[in-house]
Phi, psi and omega in degrees: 000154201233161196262134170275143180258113234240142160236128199270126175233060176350135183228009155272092179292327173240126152318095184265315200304069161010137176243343180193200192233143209267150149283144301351124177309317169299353171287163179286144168299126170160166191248148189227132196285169195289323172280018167286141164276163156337302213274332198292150200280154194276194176235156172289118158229049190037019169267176201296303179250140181316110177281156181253118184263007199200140178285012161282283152037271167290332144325319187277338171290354156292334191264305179301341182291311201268338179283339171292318155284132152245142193292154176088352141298323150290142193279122148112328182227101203289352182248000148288139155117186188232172182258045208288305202277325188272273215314341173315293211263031141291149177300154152280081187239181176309314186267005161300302179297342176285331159288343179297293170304301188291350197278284208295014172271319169308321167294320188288307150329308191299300208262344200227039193320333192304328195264129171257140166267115165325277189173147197242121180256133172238131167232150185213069178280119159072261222233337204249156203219108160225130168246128137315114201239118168249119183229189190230295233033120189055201188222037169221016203247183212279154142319123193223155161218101229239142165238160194203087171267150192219144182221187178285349183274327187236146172231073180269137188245083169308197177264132186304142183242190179250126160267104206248007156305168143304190196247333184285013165260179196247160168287166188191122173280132194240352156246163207237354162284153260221125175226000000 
């Protein structure tokens, strides 16, 4: 007697399923397909928080979680997050940015191994922190770029943008007044 042989034949063609839940929490709610750009506006789909469809996606909201954690904030796990908030308030000195650059190559390494860091533009006009984050997700996924400005009043973790510099350009400041 002969045994039936079985085959998996997927009868869904679009991956509908959430892998997480996307950052800033205070965005508006609402779903977003797997072929959506960065910019496109999502559509309602009446839940509470943005779900994330795709692992970049959720990578990157992983990456704004740890840039957004100081360490020793998270409950169990005290070596999450970056030291972004203790470095604001360092002398401003030549070697601030070289702490800079090593807390998030490290941190990034530890926690998110999936993401290659491109490169990191730091700017320091006055009173102000602008970091530039050029990373990669997996080594086959698109040039991304997090901006992330800090003063003594603010900690803003910007929006991934698509990255269409060279990688050999610099951050460059370009006004010189004071807002």
């Amino acid at each position: 007697m002969a045994r039936p042989i079985y085959q998996y034949k997927p009868t869904k063609t679009t991956y509908n399923r959430p892998l997480g839940i996307s950052l800033p929490f205070n965005a508006p709610s609402g779903k977003r397909s797997i072929d959506a750009a960065y910019d496109d506006p999502v559509e309602d789909a009446g839940s509470v928080f943005v779900q994330t469809y795709s692992t970049e996606e959720q990578a990157i909201s992983n990456i704004k979680n740890l840039f957004m954690t100081a360490k020793g904030e998270r409950y169990m796990q005290p070596d999450f997050g970056t030291m972004l908030r203790s470095l604001l308030f360092e002398q401003n000195v030549e070697d601030l940015q070289d702490m800079i650059t090593e807390t998030l190559e490290a941190d990034i390494a530890k926690w998110l191994p999936y993401v290659t860091i491109n490169k990191i533009d730091i700017l320091q006009p006055e009173h102000d922190i602008i970091i530039r984050v050029r990373f990669k997700i997996y080594t086959t996924g698109a040039n991304l770029v997090i901006n992330i400005l800090a003063d003594e009043n603010t900690y803003i973790v910007g929006d991934v943008e698509t990255d269409t510099e060279p990688i050999e350009s610099e951050l460059v400041q370009i006004n010189t007044g004071a807002y």
